[in-house]
N, C-alpha and C positions, 0 to 999 in steps of 0.2 A: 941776164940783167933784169928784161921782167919778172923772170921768177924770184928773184929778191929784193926788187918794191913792193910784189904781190905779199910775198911774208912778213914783210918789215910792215906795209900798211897793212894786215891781217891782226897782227900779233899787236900792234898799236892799238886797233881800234878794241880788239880783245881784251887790253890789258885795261883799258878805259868802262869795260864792264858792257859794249855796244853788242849786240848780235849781229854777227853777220859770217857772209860763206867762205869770204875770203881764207882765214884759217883753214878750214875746211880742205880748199883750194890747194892752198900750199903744201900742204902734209898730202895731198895727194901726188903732186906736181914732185915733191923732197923725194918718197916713199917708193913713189912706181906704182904697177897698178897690183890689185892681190889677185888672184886666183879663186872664186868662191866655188866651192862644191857641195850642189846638193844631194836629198836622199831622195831614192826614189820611194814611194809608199803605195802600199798595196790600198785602195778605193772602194768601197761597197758600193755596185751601180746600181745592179736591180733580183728581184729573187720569180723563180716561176712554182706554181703550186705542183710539189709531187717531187722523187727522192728516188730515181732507178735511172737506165742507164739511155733509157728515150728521153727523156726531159736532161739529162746532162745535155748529149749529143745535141738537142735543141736550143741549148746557151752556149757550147762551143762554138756552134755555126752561127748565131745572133753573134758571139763578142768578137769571132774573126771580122764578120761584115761591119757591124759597128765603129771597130777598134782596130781597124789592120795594124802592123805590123807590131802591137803591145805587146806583152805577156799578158796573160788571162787564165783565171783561175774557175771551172766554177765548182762549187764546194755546196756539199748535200749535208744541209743544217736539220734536223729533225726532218717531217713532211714537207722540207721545201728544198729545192737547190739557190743557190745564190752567184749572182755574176761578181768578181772581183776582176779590178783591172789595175797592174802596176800604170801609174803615171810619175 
């Protein structure tokens, strides 16, 4: 019963050209809820000076303490290594 004065005054004052949430409302209320699903994306956090396997192991152990349980990348760009973190 309120769910169909909520649409009938939605869609009125809609039809009248007014802004308001009610519609909004209704079509959620009609609809049900959706499901959204995001993506995760890999992050550029931070980079350290230097490209061998000391300075990785030193942004692996920085991005575990930083960033527990993420995935974490760190990836040797030219002279430097780089932190990437999925969020």
């Amino acid at each position: 019963m309120m769910r169909k004065l909520v649409t009938t005054v939605g869609l009125t004052l809609a039809a009248f050209g007014f802004a308001t949430a009610a519609p909004a409302l209704a079509a959620t209320a009609e609809t049900g809820t959706q499901q959204v699903e995001t993506q995760a994306s890999w992050v550029y956090v931070k980079w350290f000076e230097g490209n061998n396997k000391y300075v990785h192991t030193i942004c692996e152990v920085q991005a575990r303490q930083d960033y527990p349980g993420r995935p974490v990348d760190c990836r040797g760009v030219g002279s430097t290594t780089q932190m990437w973190v999925k969020f």
